[in-house]
C-alpha positions as CSV (number, residue, x, y, z in Angstrom):
1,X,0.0,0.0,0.0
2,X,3.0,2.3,0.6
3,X,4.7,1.3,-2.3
4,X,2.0,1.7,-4.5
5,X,1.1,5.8,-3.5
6,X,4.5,6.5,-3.8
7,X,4.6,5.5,-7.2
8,X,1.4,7.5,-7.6
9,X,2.9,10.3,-6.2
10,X,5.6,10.3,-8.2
11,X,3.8,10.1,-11.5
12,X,1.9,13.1,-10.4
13,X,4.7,15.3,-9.4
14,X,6.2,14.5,-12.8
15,X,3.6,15.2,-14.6
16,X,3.5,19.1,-14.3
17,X,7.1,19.4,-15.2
18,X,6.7,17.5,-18.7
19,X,3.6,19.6,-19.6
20,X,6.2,22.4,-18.9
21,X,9.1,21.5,-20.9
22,X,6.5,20.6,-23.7
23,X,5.0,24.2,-23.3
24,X,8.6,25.7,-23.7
25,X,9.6,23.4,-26.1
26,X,6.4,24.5,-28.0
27,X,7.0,28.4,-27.5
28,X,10.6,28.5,-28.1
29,X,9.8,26.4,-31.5
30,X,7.2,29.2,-32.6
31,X,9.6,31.9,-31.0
32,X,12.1,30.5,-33.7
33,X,9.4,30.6,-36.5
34,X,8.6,33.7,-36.1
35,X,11.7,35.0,-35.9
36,X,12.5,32.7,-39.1
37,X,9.8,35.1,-41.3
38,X,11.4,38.5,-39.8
39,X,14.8,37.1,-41.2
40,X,13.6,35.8,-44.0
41,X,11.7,39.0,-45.3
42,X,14.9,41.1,-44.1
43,X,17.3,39.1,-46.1
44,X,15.0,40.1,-49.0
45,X,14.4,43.6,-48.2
46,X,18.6,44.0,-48.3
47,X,19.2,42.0,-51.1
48,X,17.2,44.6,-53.3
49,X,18.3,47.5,-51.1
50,X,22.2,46.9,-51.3
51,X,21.5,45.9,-55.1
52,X,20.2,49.5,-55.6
53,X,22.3,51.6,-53.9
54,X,20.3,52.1,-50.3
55,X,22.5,51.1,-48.2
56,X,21.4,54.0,-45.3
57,X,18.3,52.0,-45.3
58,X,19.5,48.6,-46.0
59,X,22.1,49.2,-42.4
60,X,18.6,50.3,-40.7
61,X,16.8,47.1,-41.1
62,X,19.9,45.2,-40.0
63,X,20.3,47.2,-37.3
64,X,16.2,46.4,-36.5
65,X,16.6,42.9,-37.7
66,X,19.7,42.1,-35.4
67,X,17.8,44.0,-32.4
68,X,14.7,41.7,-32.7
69,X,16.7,38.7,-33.2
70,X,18.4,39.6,-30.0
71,X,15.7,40.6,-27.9
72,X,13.5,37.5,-28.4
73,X,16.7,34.6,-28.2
74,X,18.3,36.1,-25.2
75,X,16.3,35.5,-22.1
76,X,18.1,38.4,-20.2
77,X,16.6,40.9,-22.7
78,X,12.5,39.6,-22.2
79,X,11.2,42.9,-20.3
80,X,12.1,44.3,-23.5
81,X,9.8,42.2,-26.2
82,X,6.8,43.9,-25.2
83,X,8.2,47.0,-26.4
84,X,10.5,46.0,-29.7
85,X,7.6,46.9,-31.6
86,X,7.8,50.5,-30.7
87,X,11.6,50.2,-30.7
88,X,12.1,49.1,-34.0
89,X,9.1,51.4,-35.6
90,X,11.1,54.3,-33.4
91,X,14.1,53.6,-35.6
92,X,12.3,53.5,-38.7
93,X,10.3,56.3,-38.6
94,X,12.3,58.5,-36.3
95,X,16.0,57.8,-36.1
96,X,16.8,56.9,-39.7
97,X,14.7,60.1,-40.9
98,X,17.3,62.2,-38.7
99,X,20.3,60.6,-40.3
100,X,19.0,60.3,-43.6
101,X,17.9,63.7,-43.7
102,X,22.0,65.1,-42.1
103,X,23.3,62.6,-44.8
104,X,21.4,64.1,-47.6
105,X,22.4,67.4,-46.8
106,X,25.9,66.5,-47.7
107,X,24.6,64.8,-51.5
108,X,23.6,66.7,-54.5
109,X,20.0,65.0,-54.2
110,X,17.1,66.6,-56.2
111,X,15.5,66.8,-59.7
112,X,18.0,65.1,-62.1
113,X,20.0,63.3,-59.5
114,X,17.0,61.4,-57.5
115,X,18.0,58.0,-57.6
116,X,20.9,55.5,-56.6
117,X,24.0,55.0,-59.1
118,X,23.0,51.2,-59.5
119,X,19.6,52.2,-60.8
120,X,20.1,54.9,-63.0
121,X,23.0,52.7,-64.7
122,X,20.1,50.0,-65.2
123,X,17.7,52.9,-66.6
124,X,20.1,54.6,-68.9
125,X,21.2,50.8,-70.2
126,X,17.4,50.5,-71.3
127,X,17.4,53.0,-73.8
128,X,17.5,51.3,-77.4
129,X,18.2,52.8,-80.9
130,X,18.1,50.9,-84.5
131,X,21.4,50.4,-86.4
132,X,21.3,51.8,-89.6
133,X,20.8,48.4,-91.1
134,X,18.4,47.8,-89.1
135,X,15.6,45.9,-90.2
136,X,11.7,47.7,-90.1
137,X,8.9,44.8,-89.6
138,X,5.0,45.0,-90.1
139,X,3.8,42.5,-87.2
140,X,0.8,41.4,-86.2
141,X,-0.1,40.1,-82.9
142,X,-1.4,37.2,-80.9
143,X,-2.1,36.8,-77.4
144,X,-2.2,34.1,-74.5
145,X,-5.8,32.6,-73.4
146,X,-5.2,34.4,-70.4
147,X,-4.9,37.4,-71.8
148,X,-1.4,38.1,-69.7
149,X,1.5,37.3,-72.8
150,X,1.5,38.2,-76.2
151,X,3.6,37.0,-79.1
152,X,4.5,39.0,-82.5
153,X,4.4,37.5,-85.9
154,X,7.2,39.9,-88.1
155,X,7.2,40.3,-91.8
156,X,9.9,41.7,-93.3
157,X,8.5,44.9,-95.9
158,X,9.5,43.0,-98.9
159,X,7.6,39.8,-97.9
160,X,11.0,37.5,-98.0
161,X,11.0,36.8,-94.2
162,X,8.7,35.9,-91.4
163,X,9.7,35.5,-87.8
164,X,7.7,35.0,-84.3
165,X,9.2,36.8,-81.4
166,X,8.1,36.1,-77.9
167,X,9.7,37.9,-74.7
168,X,12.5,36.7,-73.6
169,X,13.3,33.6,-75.8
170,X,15.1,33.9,-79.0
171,X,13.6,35.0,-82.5
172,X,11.9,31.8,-84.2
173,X,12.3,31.4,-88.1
174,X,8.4,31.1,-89.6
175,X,7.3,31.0,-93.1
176,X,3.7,31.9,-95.1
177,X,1.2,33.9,-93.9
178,X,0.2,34.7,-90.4
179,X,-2.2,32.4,-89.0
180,X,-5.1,32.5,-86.9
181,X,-3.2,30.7,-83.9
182,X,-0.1,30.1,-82.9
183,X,0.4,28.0,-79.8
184,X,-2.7,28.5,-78.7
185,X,-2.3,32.4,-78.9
186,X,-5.4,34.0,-81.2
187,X,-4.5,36.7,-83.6
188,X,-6.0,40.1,-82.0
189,X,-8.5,42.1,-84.4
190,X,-7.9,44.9,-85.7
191,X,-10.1,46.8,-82.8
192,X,-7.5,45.3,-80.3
193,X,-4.7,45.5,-81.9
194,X,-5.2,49.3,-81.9
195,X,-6.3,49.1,-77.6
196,X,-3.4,46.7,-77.1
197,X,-0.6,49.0,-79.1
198,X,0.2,51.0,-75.9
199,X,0.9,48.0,-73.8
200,X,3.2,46.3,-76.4
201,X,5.0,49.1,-76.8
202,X,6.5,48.5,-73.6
203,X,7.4,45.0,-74.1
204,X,10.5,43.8,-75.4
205,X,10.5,40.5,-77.6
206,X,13.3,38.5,-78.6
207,X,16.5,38.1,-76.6
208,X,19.6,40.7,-76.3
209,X,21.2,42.4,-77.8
210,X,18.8,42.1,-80.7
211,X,15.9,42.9,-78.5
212,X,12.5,43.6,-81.0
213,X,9.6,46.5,-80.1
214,X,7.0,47.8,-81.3
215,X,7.7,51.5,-82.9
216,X,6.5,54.2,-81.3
217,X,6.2,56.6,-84.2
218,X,5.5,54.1,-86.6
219,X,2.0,52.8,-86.7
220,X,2.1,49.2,-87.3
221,X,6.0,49.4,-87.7
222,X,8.4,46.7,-85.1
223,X,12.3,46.8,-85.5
224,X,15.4,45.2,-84.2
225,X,17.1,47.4,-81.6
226,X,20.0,47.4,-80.2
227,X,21.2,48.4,-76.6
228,X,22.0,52.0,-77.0
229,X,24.2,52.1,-74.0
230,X,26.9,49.2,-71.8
231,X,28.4,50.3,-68.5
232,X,32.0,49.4,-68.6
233,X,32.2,48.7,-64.4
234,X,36.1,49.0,-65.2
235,X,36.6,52.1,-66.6
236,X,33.6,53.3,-64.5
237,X,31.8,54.7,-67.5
238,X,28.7,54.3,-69.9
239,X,30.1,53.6,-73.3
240,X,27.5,54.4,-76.6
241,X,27.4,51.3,-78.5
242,X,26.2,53.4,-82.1
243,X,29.2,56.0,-82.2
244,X,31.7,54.7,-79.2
245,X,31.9,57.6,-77.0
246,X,32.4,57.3,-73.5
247,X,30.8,59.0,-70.2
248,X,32.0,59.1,-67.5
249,X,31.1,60.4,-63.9
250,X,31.1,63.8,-63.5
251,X,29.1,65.1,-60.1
252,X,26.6,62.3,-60.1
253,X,26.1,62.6,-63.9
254,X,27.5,60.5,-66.6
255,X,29.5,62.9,-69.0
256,X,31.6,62.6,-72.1
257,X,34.1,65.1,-72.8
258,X,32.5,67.0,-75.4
259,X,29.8,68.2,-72.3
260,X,27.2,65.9,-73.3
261,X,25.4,64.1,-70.4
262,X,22.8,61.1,-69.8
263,X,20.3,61.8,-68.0
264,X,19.1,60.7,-65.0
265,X,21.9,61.3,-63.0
266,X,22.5,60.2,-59.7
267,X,23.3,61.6,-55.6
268,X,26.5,61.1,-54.7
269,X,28.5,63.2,-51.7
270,X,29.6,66.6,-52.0
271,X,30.4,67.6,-48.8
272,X,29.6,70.8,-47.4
273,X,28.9,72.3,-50.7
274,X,25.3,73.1,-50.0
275,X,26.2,74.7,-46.3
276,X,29.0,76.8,-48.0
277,X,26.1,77.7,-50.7
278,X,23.6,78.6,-48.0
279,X,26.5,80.8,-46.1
280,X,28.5,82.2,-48.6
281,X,26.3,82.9,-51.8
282,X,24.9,86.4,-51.0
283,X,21.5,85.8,-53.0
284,X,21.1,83.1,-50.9
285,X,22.4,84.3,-47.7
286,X,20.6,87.6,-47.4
287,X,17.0,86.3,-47.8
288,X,18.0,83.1,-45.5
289,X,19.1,85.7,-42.7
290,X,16.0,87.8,-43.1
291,X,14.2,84.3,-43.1
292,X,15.6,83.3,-39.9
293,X,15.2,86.6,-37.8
294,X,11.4,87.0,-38.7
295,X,11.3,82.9,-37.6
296,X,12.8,83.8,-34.5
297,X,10.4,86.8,-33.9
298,X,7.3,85.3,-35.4
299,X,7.9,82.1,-32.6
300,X,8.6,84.7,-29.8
301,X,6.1,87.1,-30.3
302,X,3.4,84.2,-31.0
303,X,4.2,82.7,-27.5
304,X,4.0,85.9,-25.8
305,X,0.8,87.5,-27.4
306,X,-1.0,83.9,-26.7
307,X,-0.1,83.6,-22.8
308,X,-0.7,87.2,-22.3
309,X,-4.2,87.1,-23.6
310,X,-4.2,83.4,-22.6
311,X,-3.1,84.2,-18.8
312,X,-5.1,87.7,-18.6
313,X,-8.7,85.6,-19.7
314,X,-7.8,83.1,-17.0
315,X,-7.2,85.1,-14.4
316,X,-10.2,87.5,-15.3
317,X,-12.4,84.2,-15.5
318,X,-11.0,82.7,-12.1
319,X,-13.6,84.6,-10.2
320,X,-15.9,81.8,-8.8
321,X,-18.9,84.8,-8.5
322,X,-18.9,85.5,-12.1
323,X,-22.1,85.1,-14.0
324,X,-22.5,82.2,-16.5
325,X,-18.7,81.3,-15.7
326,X,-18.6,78.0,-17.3
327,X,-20.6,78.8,-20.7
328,X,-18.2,82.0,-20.8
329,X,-15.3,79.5,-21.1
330,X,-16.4,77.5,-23.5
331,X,-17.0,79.8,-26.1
332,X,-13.7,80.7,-25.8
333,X,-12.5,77.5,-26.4
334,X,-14.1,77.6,-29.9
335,X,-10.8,78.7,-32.0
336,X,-9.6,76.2,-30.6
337,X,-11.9,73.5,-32.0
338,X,-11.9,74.5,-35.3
339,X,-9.0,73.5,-37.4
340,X,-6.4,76.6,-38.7
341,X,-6.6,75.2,-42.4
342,X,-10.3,76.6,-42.1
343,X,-9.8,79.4,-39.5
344,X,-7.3,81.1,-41.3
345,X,-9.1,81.3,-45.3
346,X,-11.7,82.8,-43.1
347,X,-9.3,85.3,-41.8
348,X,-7.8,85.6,-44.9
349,X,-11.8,86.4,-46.1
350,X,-11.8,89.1,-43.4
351,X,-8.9,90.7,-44.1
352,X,-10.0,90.8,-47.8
353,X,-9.1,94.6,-48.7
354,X,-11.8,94.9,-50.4
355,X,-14.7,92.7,-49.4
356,X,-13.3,91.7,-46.1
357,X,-15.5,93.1,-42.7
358,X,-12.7,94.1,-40.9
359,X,-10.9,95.7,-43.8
360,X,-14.4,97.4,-44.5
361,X,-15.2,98.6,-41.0
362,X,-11.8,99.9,-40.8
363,X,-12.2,102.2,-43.8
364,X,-15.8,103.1,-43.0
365,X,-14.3,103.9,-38.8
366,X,-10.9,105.6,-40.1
367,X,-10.7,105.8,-43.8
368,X,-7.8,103.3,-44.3
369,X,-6.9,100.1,-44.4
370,X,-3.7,98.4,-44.1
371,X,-2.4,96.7,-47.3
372,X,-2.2,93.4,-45.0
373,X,-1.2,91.0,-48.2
374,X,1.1,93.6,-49.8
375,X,3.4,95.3,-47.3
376,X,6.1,93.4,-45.5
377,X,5.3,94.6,-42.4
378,X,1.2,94.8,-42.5
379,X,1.4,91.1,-43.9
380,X,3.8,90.0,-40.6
381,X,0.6,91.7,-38.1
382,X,-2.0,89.7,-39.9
383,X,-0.2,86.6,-39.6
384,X,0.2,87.4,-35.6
385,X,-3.4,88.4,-35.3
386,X,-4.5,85.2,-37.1
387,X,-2.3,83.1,-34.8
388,X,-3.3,85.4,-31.6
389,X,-6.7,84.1,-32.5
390,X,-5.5,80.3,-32.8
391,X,-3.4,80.0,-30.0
392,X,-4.8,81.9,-27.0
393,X,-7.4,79.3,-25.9
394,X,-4.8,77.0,-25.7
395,X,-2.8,79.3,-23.1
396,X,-6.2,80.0,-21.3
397,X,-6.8,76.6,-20.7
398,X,-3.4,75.6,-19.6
399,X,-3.0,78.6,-17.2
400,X,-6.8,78.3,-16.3
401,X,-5.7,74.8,-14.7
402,X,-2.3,75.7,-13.4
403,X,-4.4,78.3,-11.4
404,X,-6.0,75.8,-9.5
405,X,-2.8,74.1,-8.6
406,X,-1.6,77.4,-6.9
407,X,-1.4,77.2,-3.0
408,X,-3.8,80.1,-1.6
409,X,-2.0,80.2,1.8
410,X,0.6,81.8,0.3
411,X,-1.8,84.8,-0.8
412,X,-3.3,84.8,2.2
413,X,0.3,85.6,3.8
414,X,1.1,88.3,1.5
415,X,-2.5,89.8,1.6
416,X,-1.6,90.2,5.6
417,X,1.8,91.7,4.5
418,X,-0.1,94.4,2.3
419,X,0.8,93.0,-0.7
420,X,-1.4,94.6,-3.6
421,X,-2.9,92.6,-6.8
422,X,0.0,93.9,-8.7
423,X,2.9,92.8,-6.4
424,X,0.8,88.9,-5.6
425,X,0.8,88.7,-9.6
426,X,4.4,90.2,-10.4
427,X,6.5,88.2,-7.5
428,X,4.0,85.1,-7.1
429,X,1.3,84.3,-9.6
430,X,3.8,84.3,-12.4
431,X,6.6,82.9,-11.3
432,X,4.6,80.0,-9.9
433,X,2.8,79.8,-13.3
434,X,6.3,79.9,-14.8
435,X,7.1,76.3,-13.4
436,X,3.7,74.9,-14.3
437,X,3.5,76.2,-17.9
438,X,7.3,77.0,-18.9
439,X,8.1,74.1,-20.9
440,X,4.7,74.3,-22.1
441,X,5.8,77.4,-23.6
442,X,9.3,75.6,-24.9
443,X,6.8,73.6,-26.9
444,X,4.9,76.3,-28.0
445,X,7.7,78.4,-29.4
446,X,9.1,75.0,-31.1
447,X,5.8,74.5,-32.8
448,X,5.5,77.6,-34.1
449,X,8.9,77.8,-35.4
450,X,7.9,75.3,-37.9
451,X,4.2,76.1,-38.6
452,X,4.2,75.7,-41.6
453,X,0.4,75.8,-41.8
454,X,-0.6,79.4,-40.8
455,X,2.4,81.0,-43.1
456,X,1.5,79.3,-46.0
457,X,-2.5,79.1,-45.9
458,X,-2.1,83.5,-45.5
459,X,-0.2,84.3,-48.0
460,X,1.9,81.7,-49.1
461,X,5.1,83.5,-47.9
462,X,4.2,87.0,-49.2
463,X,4.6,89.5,-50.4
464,X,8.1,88.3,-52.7
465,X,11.4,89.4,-51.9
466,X,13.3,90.7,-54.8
467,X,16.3,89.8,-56.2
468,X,17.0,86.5,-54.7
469,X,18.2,83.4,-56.0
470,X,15.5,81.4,-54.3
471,X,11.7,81.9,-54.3
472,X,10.9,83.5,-50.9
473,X,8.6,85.9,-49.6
474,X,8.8,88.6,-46.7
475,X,6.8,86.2,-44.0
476,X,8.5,83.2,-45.2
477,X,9.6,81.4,-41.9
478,X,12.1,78.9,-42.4
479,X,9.9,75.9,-42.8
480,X,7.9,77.2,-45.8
481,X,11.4,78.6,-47.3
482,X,12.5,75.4,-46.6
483,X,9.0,73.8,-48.5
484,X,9.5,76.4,-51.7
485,X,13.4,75.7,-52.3
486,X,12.8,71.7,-51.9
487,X,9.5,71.7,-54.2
488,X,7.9,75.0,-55.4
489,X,10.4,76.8,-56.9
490,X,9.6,76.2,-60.4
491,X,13.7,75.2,-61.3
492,X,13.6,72.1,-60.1
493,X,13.5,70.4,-56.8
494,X,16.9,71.1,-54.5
495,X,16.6,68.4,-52.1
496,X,20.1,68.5,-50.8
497,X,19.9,72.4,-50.2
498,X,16.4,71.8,-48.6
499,X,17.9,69.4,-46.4
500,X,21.5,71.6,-45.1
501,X,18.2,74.2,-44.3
502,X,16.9,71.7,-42.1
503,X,19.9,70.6,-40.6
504,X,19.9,74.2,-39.4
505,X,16.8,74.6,-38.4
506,X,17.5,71.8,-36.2
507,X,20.6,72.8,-34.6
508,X,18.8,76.4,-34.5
509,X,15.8,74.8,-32.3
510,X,18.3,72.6,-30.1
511,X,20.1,75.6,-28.9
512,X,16.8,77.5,-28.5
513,X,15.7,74.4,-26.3
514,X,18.3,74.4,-24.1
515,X,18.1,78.1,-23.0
516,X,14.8,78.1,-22.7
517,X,15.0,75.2,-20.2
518,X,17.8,76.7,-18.2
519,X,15.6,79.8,-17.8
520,X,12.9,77.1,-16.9
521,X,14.8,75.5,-14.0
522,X,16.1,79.5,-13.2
523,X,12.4,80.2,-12.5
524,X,11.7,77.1,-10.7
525,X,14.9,77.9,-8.0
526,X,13.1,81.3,-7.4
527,X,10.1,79.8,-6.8
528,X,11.2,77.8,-4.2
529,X,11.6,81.3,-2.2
530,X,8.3,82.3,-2.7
């Protein structure tokens, strides 16, 4: 009887530890699955990255790929699988855009030189041309059941030869008349042979070199090509098969020494070319310098006229016997709500010069009104009354609830000191606000540095410097100068340039930052005296 519930016992206490092992055995089987598909896919993705030139990217989703890999096979790293997600779309979407956007700054990137080096090589090597004894076909053609492939039947103009080119496989000898069928491919009617010309036009039949398409200009018309163009990787250089002349790279463009140039051309570094550009080149340093002061001003001034009126509406509204208090507050929440890319076309409406109300009750009150789309200066107050509008309810709310916050025995003491409203505001309420709502305002001033949405929806930057090499108006701030150089200027997208702007713009706000938080924590000390 002993014996017998020991055994028992011991098949039960081992019974628990092997429907562990074969739960672990199970999850570290679909850990290494899983992880199988992520390395799978990421070989891939680099393959065709590094094959193309993006190597920036392809070292990201190593980097990410290694990471993962790392996170879920090493047990000391498990706290961190429930956040790799948000670490490795962190990387993607926030880190590599920083370092992609420093590295481009150094490249020539923009309109003509957009892509990699590998893939314009494999672009300009697609361009064909026919050898002058190159033979002009009438085809007719045939396609699949599927109606996916096609076929050609060629005739040569004199009727002496007949050939059937498919894609990709070499040009078969044929004889008579074109049939109905061929291989179970049906002759298209002359109603689909015209809807199916565009498409063939883009295949290529037969094998290379002697690569067959459809003409273009030529209705009806097919011809031999040849490759137009080989890149020699030893001499580094494109070389023209019809006339032998070379190109070579000049600046990210291919370039034979006559001047002539294939197109597209491709980024490569150029150092600090675009900084010295943006620093030394006095069409482009004058407007950028104006650019930045107004950027710095439009930030500061947009902060302080918001938390004044912000912070004088909350304390005039933190009277609990005021009539119809709460309603009172939420209408001024309503600029708020409503989104700027409608509240400022209505301001914009407003401000019309000739139509506008406030335009119109200004001339009608004092016979004049401001030319607020056409002057520098007039342009610079709209755009600060338009964003006083925006951005005070945000400051009233934020101050309305740091008011709450405030200890009251401390104005109780200095009311029994015979402090006045002035002094309890000057020496306590605002330095205590200070510490609830400074980096508040840090956040504030960053935002508006870049917004990008107010500047442009106004007046697009206006009214136009003149004489400068790049578009920009008088209320440009840096982001929308940065926005016209990169895309709107009408020569050609500068991405690299765009990109050295932003790099300072960056630096710019970093510096700005750090100031601001050091007078942050200077205000926080004094209010530890209070």
């Amino acid at each position: 009887m002993s014996s017998a519930t020991t055994v028992g016992t011991g098949d039960a206490q081992a019974s628990p530890a092997s429907r562990f092992n074969t739960a672990s055995l199970t999850s570290w089987l679909f850990r290494l699955g899983a992880l199988a598909v992520v390395d799978a896919s990421a070989i891939y993705l680099l393959y065709n990255m590094f094959r193309d030139g993006l190597w920036q990217f392809g070292i990201v989703i190593t980097i990410v790929t290694v990471l993962i890999n790392a996170i879920f096979l090493f047990e000391g790293l498990y706290p961190l699988r429930w956040i790799s997600p948000g670490l490795a779309l962190m990387i993607v979407t926030v880190v590599y855009p920083v370092f992609s956007t420093v590295y481009i700054s150094f490249t020539n990137y923009g309109d003509g030189h957009l892509l990699t080096k590998p893939v314009t090589i494999r672009l300009i090597e697609q361009e064909t041309y026919l050898p002058e004894d190159g033979v002009v076909y009438n085809w007719t053609a045939y396609i699949s059941p599927d109606g996916q492939q096609f076929l050609l039947w060629l005739e040569a103009p004199d009727g002496s030869a007949q050939y059937i080119a498919r894609p990709g496989e070499p040009v078969e000898q044929a004889s008579g008349e074109a049939p109905e069928e061929i291989d179970g491919y049906r002759k298209l009617n002359n109603i689909e042979r015209v809807r199916y010309t565009s498409q063939l036009t883009r295949l290529t039949f037969g094998e290379a070199p002697g690569l067959v398409q459809v003409s273009t200009s030529q209705i009806g018309k097919a011809a031999q090509y040849q490759q137009r163009y080989v890149y020699d990787s030893a001499q580094d250089a494109m070389i023209e098969q019809e006339t032998g002349k070379i190109y070579r790279p000049v600046v990210g463009t291919f370039t034979a020494d006559d001047g002539t140039t294939l197109r597209p051309g491709y980024r490569v570094p150029i150092g600090a070319h675009n900084f010295e550009r943006l620093f030394t080149t006095p069409s482009l340093r004058q407007p950028f310098i104006a650019v930045f002061l107004w950027t710095i001003a439009f930030a500061a001034l947009s902060v302080l006229l918001t938390f004044s009126v912000g912070m004088g509406l909350a304390i005039a509204f933190d009277v609990p016997e005021m009539p119809a208090r709460s309603l009172l507050r939420s209408l001024l929440l309503i600029p708020y709500a409503i989104p700027a890319f409608l509240s400022v076309p209505i301001w914009v409406g407003l401000l019309n010069p000739q139509f506008g109300v406030i335009s119109q009750f200004m001339l009608n009150t004092i016979g004049w009104v401001p030319a607020w789309f056409a002057h520098p200066i007039w342009s610079k107050v709209g755009i600060l009354v338009i964003q006083l509008w925006l951005g005070f309810p945000y400051m009233f709310v934020i101050v309305t609830g740091a008011l709450q916050a405030l200890p009251q025995n401390v104005y109780e003491a200095a009311e029994l000191d015979g402090a006045g409203s002035f002094a309890k505001f000057r020496y306590m309420t605002l330095p205590l606000l200070m510490i609830a709502v400074g980096p508040l305002l840090v956040a504030s001033f960053a935002f508006n540095f870049n917004n990008f949405t107010v500047i442009d929806l106004y007046n697009e930057g206006g009214p136009p410097m003149s004489g400068t090499a790049s578009p920009v108006g008088h209320t440009d701030i840096l982001a929308t100068y940065t926005f016209r150089v990169a895309f709107a200027s009408g020569r050609g997208a500068d991405l690299g340039y765009a990109a050295a702007i932003t790099v300072v713009i960056f630096t710019i706000l970093v510096v700005i930052t750090y100031f601001q938080f050091r007078f942050t924590n200077m205000l926080e000390e004094r209010s530890e005296n209070v």
